[in-house]
N, C-alpha and C positions, 0 to 999 in steps of 0.2 A: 546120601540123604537119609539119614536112619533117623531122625527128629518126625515130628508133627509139624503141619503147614497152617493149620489152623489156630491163628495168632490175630495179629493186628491185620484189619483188611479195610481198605477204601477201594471208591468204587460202585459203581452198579446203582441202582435207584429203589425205591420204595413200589413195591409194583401196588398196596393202596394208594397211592398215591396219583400213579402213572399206569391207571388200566388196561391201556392201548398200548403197552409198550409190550416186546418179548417178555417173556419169563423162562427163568431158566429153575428147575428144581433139582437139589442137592437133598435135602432133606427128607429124600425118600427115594422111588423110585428115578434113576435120572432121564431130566427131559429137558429139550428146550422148546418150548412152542409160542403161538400169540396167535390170538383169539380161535382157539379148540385145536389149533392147528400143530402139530408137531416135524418138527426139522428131521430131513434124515442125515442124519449122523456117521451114519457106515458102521463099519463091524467093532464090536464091542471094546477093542484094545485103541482102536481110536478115537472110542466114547471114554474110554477110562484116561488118555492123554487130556481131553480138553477138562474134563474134572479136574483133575494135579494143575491144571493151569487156573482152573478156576479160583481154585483154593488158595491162592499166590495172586490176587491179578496187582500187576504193574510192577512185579518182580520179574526179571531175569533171569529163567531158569537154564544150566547149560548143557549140552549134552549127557555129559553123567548123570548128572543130579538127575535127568529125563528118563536117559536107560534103568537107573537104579528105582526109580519112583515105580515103574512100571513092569520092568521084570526081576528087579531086587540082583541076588548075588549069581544068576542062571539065565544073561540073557542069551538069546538069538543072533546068529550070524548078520553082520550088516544092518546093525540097530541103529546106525545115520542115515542110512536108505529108509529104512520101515519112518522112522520118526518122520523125515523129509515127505514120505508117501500120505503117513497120519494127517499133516498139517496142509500138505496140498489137498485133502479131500476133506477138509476140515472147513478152510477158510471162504468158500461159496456158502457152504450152509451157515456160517456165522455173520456173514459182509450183512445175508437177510434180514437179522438182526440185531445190528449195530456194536456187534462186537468187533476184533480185530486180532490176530496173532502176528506179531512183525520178530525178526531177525535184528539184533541188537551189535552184532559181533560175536558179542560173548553166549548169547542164546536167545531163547525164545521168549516174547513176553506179551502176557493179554492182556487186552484194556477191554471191560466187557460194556463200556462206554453210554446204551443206554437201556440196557438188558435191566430187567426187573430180576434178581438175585436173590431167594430165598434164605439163604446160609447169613447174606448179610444183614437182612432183615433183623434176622435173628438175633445178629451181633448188636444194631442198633438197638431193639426191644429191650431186652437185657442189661444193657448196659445203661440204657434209661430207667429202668426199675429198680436198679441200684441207686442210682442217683436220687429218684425218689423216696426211696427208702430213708435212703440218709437226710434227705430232707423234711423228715419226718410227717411222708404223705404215705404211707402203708398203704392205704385203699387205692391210690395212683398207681403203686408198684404193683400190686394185683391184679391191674387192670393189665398191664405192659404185659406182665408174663405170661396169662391167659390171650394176648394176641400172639406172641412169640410161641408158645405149645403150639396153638392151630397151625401155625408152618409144617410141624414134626408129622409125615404121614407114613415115613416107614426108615431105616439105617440108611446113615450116609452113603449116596452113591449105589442103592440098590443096586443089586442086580452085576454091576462092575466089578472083575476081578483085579487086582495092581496090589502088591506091597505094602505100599505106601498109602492106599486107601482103605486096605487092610489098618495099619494103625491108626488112621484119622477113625476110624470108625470108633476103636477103644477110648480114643479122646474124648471123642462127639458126646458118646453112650455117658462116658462119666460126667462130664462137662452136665449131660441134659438131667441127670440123678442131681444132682446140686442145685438147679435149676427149678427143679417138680420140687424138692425140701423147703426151699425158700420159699415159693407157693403158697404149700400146706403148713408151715411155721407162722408167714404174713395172716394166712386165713385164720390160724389158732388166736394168734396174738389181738385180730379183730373181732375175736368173743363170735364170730362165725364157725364153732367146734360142730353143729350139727349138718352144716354145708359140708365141711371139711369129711367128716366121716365117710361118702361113696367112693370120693377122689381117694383116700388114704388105702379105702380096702382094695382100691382096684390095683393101687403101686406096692402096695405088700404082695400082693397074690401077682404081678410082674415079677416085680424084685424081692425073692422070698428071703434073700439072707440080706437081705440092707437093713438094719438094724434101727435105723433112724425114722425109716418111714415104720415102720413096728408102734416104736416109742413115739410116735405122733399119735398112730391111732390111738392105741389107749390111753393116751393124753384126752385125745378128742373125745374118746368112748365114755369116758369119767367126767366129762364134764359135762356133757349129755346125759346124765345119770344112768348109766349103762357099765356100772362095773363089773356086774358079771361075763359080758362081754368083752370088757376090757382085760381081767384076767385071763378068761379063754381065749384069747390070742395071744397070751403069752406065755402061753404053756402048750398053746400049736406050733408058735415059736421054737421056743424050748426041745419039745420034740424032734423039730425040723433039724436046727442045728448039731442035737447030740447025734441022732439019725445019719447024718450027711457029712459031718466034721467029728465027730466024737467030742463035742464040747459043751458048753455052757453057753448062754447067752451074757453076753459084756454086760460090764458093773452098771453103766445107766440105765439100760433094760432092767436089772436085776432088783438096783434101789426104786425104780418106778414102779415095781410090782409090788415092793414093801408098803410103799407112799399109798398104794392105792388099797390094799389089804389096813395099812393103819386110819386110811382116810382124811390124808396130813392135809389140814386145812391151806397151805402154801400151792398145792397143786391148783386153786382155782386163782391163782394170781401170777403164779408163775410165767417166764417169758418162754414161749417156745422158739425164737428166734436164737443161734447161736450166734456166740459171741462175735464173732467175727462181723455179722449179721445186723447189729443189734444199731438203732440210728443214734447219730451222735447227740448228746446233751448240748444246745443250747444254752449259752451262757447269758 
């Protein structure tokens, strides 16, 4: 199983929705609890199986695919015992909250049936603020991803060692950098550049080589009339990269700093939405 699991997922409920119900959180430290109350789950490699299940629910996971998730190419003698052992001390603490793992033949599979599911939340959020977008509601899609961020309170699966949750993590991280962009691109694009500017300096100073959240700010910083701070972040920039990579800062950063030294009157109409991004024309 050397792929990522975090794909297409149904399943699980809206826990705004369903306040009373379990919740289960992926999206930081992992827990399952309802109302203050948290599940004990047993020791950490059987907290890191029902994660890999979670991440899959109403897939069929089989043996291998189970071993390899969770001890990758180095496991443990009699990993159909441990897993057997995981699931039987697994399934009293989940039956409390409306989950289930059953035996298929071919493997294992959860139905988290009526568990409030963070990870999913998030799926929905998301994927409705695209939808918005392209229906040319910007201010809706802003709304959606600013619920969907408040999920985020620390890496997939905190705390959990596995493989395979090892990569969901590299997924998750980049997944949520594309996520915060679109954010701060919708915010630009609603002539909101001086809201935008805390939110921007606080994911440059996270993610110092992301390039894109850079060139937002000083998108944002110049249109708040603030270009001398708009240059000086780009030559903190600048610094950073030659410093750390021996390089230069990429050609859109580079023409942004010209644009903003020439004072190109196109910079206050410009779309900061990419292209990919951008809502469809209406015919």
């Amino acid at each position: 199983m050397s792929g990522v699991l975090l794909r297409e997922r149904q399943g699980g409920h809206d826990c705004r929705e369903h306040p009373e119900r379990s919740s289960v959180t992926l999206l930081g430290p992992f827990t399952v609890h309802r109302g203050g109350v948290k599940a004990a789950l047993g020791p950490p490699k059987q907290q890191a199986l029902l994660a890999v299940l979670l991440l899959q629910p109403g897939r069929t996971l089989g043996l291998r695919q189970l071993t390899d998730a969770l001890w990758g190419e180095r496991p443990p003698a009699h990993t159909k015992n441990l897993l057997q052992k995981y699931l039987s001390g697994l399934r009293p603490a989940l039956a409390d909250h409306g989950m289930t793992v059953e035996w298929t033949g071919a493997g294992y599979r959860l139905d988290p049936g009526g568990a409030c599911v963070d990870l999913y939340a998030y799926d929905r959020l998301t994927a409705a603020a695209r939808t918005a977008l392209a229906a040319g509601e910007p201010a809706g899609a802003a709304r959606l991803l600013d619920q969907a961020r408040a999920l985020k309170t620390g890496p997939l699966a905190e705390g959990l060692d596995a493989p395979l949750l090892d990569r969901e993590r590299t997924f998750t991280r980049a997944r949520l950098l594309v996520d915060f962009e679109l954010r701060a691109e919708i915010e630009l694009d609603l002539g909101r550049h001086r809201e935008a500017i805390p939110y921007l300096e606080c994911l440059v100073h996270s993610h110092e080589l992301h390039e894109r959240f850079v060139w937002l700010l000083m998108l944002a910083l110049h249109r708040a009339g603030r270009d001398g701070e708009a240059l000086a972040a780009y030559r903190t920039h600048q610094r950073r990269v030659a410093a750390e990579l021996g390089a230069e800062p990429g050609r859109a950063l580079r023409d942004l700093e010209l644009a903003v030294l020439r004072q190109d009157p196109a910079l206050g109409s410009v779309s900061a939405l990419a292209p990919a991004s951008r809502p469809r024309s209406v015919a």
